[in-house]
C-alpha positions as a Markdown table, in Angstrom:
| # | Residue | x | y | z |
|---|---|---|---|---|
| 1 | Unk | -30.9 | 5.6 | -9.8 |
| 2 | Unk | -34.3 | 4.3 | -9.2 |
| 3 | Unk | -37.3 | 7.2 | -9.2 |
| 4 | Unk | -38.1 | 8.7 | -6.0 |
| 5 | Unk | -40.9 | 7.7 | -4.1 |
| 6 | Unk | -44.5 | 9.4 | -4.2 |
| 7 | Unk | -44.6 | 11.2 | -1.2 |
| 8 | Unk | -40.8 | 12.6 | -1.9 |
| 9 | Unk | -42.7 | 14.0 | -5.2 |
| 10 | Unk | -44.4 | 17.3 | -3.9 |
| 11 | Unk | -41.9 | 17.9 | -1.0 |
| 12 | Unk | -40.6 | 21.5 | -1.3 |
| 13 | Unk | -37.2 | 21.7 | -0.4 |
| 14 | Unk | -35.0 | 25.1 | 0.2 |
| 15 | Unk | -31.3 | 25.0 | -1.7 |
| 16 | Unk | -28.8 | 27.9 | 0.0 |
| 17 | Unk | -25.7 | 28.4 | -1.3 |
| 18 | Unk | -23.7 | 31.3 | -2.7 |
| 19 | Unk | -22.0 | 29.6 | -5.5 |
| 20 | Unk | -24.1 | 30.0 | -8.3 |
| 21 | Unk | -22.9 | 27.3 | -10.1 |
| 22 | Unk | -23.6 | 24.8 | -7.4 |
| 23 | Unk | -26.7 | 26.3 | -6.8 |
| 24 | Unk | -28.1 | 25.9 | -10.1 |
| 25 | Unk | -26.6 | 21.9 | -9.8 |
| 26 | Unk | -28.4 | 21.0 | -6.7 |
| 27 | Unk | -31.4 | 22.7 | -7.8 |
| 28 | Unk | -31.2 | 20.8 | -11.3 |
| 29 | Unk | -30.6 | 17.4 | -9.7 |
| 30 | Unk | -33.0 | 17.9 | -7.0 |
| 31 | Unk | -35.2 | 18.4 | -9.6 |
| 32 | Unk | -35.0 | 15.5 | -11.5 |
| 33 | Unk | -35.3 | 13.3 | -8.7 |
| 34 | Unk | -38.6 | 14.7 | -8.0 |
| 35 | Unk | -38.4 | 17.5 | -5.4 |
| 36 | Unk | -39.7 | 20.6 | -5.7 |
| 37 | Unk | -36.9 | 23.1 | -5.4 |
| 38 | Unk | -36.5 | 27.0 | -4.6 |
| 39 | Unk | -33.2 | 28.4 | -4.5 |
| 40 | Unk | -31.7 | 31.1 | -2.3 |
| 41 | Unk | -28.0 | 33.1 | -2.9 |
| 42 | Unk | -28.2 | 33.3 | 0.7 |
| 43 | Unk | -29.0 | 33.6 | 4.2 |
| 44 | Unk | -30.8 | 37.0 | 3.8 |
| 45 | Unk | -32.7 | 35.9 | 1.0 |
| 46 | Unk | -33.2 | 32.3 | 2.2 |
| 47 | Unk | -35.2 | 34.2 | 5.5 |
| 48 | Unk | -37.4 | 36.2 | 3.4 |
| 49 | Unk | -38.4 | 33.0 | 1.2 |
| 50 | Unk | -38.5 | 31.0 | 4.9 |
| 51 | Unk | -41.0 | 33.6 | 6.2 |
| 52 | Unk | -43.1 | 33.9 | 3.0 |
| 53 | Unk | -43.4 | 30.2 | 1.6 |
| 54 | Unk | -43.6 | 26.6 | 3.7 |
| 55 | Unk | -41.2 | 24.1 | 3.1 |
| 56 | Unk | -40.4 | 20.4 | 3.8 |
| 57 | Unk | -36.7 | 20.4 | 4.7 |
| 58 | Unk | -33.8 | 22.9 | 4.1 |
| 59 | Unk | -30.0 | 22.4 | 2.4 |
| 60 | Unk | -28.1 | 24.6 | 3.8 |
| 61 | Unk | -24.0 | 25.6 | 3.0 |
| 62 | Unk | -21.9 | 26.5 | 5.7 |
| 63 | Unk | -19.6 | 28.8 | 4.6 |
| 64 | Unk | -21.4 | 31.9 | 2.6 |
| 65 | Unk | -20.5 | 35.8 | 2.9 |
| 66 | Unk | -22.0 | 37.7 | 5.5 |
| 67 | Unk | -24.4 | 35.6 | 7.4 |
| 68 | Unk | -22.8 | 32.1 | 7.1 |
| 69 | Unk | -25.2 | 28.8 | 7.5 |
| 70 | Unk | -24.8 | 28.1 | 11.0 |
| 71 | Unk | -26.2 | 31.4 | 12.2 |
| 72 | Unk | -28.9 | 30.5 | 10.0 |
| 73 | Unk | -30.0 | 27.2 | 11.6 |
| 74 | Unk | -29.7 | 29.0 | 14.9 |
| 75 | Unk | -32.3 | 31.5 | 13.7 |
| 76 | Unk | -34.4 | 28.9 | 12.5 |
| 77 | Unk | -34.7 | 27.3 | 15.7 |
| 78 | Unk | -35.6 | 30.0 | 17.6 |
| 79 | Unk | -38.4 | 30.6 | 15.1 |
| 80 | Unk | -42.0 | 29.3 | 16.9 |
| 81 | Unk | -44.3 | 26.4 | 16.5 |
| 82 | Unk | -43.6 | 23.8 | 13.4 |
| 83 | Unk | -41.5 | 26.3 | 11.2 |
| 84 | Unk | -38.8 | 26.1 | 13.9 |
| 85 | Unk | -38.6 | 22.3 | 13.3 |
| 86 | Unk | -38.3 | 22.3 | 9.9 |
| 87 | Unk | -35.3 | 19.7 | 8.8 |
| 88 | Unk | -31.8 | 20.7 | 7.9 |
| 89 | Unk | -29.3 | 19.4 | 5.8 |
| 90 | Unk | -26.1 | 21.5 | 6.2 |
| 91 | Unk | -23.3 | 21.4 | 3.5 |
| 92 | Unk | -19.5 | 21.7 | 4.7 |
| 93 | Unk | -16.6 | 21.5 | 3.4 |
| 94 | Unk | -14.7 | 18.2 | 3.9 |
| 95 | Unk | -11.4 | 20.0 | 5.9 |
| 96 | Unk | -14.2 | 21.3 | 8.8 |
| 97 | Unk | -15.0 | 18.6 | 11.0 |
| 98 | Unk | -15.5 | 21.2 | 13.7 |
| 99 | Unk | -18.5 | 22.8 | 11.0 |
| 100 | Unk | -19.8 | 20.0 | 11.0 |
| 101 | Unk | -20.2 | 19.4 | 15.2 |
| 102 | Unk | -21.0 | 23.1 | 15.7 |
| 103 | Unk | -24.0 | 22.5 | 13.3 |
| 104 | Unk | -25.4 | 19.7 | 14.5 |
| 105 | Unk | -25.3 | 21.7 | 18.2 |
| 106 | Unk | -27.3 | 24.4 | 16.2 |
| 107 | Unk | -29.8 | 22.2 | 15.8 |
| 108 | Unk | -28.7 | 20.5 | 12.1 |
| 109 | Unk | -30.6 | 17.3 | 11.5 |
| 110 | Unk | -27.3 | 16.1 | 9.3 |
| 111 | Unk | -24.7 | 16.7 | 7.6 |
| 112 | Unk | -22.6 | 15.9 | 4.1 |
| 113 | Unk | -19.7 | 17.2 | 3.0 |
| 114 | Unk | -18.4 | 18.7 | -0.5 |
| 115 | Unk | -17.7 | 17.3 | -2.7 |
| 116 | Unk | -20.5 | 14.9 | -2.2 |
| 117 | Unk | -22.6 | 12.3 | -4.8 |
| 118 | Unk | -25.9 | 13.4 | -6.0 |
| 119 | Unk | -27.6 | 11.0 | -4.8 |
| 120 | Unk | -26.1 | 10.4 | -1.2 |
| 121 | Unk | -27.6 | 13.7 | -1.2 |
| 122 | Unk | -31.2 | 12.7 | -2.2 |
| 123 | Unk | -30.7 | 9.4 | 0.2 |
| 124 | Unk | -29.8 | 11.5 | 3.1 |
| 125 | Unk | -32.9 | 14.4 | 2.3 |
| 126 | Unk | -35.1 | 11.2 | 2.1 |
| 127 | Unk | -34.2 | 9.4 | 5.2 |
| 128 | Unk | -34.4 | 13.2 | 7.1 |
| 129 | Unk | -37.8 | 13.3 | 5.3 |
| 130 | Unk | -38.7 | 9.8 | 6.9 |
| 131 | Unk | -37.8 | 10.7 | 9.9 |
| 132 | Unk | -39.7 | 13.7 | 10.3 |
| 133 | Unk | -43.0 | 11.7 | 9.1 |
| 134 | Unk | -42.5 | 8.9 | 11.4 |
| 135 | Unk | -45.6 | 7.7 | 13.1 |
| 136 | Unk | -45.4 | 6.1 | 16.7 |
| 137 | Unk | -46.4 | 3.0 | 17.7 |
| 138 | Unk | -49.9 | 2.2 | 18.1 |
| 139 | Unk | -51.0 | 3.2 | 21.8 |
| 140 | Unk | -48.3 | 5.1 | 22.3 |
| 141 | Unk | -48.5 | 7.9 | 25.1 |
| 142 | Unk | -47.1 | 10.2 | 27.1 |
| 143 | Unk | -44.0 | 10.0 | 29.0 |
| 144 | Unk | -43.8 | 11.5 | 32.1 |
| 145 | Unk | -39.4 | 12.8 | 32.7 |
| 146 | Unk | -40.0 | 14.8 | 36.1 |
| 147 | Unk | -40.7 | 17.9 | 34.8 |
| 148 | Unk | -41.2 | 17.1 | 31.9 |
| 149 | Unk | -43.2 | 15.0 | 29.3 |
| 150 | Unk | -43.1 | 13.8 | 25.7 |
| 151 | Unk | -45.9 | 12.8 | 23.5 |
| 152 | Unk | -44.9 | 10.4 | 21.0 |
| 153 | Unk | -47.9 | 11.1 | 18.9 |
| 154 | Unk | -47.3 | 14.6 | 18.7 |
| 155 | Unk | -44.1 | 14.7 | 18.8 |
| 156 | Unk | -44.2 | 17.5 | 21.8 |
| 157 | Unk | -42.2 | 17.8 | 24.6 |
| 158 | Unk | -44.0 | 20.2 | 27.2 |
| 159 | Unk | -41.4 | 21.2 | 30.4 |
| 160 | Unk | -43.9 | 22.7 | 33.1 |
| 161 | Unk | -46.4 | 22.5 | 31.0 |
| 162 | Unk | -44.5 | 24.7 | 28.8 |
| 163 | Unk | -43.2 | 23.6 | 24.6 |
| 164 | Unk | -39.7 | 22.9 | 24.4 |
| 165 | Unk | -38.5 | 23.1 | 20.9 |
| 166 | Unk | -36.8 | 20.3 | 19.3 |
| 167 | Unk | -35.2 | 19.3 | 16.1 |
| 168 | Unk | -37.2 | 16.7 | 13.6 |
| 169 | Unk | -34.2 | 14.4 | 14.5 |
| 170 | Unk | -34.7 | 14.8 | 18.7 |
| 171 | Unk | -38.6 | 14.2 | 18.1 |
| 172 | Unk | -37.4 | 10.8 | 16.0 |
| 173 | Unk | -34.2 | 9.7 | 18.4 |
| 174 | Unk | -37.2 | 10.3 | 21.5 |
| 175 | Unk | -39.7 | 8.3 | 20.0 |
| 176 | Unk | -37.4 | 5.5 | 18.9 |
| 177 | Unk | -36.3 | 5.5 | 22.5 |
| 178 | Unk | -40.0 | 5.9 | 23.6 |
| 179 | Unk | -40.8 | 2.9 | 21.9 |
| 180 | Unk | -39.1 | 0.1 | 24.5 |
| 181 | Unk | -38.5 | 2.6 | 28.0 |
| 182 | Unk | -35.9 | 1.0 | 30.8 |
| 183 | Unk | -34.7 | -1.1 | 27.8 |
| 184 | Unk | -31.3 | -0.2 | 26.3 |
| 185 | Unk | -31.5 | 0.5 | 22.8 |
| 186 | Unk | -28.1 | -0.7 | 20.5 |
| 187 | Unk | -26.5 | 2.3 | 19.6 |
| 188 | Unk | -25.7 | 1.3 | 16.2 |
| 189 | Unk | -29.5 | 0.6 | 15.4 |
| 190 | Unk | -29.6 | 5.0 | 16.3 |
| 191 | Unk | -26.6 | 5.5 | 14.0 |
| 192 | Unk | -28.0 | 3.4 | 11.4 |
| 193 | Unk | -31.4 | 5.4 | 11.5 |
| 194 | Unk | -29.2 | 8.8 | 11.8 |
| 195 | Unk | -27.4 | 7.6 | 8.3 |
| 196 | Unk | -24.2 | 9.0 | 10.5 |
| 197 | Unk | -21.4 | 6.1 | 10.6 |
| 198 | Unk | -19.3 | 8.1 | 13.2 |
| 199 | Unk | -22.1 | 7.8 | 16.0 |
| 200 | Unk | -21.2 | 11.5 | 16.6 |
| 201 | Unk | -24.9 | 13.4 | 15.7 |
| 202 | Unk | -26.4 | 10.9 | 17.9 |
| 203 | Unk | -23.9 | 11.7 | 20.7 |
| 204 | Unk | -24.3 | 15.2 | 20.2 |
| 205 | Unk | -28.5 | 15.1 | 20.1 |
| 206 | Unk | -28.5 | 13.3 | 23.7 |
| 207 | Unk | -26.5 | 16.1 | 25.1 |
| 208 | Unk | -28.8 | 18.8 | 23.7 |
| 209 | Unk | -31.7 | 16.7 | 25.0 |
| 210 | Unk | -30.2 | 15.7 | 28.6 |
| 211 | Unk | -30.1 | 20.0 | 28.9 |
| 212 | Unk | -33.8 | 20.3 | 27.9 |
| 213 | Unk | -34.9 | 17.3 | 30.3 |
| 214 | Unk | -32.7 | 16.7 | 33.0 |
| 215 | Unk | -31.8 | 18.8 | 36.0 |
| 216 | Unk | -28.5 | 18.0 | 36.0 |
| 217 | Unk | -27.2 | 17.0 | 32.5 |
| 218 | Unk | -24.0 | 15.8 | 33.6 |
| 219 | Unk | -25.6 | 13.0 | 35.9 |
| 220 | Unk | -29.1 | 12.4 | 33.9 |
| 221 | Unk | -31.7 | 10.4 | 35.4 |
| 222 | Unk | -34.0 | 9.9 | 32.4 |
| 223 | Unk | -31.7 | 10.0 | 29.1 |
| 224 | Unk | -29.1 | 7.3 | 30.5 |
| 225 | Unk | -25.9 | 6.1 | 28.6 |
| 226 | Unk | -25.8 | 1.9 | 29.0 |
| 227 | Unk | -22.2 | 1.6 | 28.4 |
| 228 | Unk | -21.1 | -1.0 | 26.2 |
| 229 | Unk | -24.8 | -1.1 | 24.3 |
| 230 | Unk | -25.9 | 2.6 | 23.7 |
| 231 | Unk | -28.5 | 4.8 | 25.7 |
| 232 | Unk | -31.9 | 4.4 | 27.6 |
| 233 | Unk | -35.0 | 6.2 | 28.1 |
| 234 | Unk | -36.0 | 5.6 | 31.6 |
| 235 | Unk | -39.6 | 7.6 | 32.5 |
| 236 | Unk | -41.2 | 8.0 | 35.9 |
């Protein structure tokens, strides 16, 4: 396996899971390949460590007694300003396809299921990572979407000049779009960025944007499907 890059080096990563065995794995391997690792048993101890420490993305298991994972990547999404946005990585179990959907709804940025190779987990943290550090394209400004409007450069989407919060992987699936508006972007180019060879997160992400941007989702005038091709971002 070749050595991470650099800027992978000092990220801080957060490793839930009740199984102490795996625990100790991920945090082991994650290790090695040049992350900086806490670990949490879980979700009650994963929200003190979330409100007293800053981290760079989070892995998350779904299924864990008491407070499982998908409650806990709700609750970080309603948490305010950059700590709501922080990446997720969610852990299921291969039999629980419908885990797997209901995360990514929740606001997951992806997905792998157990039993999983090391490093397609340290590929998939990295590509989240990449994601969430993408730059925009020189000159890029704002979008006006009716009520709305999204700042590439910022990543912020304001909705009568209020924030609307969005995932690290809405912020990057808007600003790829942002990048060529009224021009169809090839939907595998999205899956191939989303690491997700079903197509389904990206599916999924465009209906939990069309409700934060359109006025009617069901019949959206800015987030348009282009059947045959993939979807378009169509500003005023």
């Amino acid at each position: 396996m070749s050595p991470p890059a650099p800027a992978a080096r000092a990220r801080h990563l957060l490793v839930v899971d009740d199984d102490d065995r795996i625990r100790e794995l991920l945090k082991a391997f994650l290790d090695r390949a040049g992350f900086r690792v806490t670990a949490a048993p879980g979700a009650a101890a994963a929200r003190r460590l979330l409100d007293a420490l800053e981290f760079d993305l989070a892995v998350l298991d779904v299924m864990m007694p008491g407070e499982d994972g998908l409650s806990l990547v709700a609750w970080l999404r309603g948490r305010p300003g950059r700590a709501g946005r922080l990446p997720v990585l969610m852990l299921t179990a291969r039999g629980e396809p419908l885990d797997r959907i209901e995360g990514l709804r929740r606001g997951a940025d992806d997905y792998l299921a157990k039993p999983f190779e090391p490093e397609e987990l340290v590929l998939r943290i990295e590509a989240i990572l990449r994601r969430a550090a993408e730059e925009p394209a020189p000159g890029a400004e704002g979008l006006s979407l009716g009520p709305c409007r999204f700042d590439p450069s910022r990543g912020e989407l304001l909705r009568d000049g209020r924030p609307v919060r969005l995932t690290e992987a809405e912020v990057s699936l808007l600003r790829r779009l942002a990048l060529s508006p009224h021009e169809a972007v090839d939907r595998r180019d999205l899956i191939q960025e989303d690491m997700d060879p079903s197509g389904r997160a990206i599916d999924i992400q465009v209906t939990r944007l069309r409700r934060k941007i359109e006025a009617d989702p069901r019949s959206p005038r800015y987030l348009q499907t282009v059947r045959g091709v993939g979807y378009l971002l169509a500003p005023d």
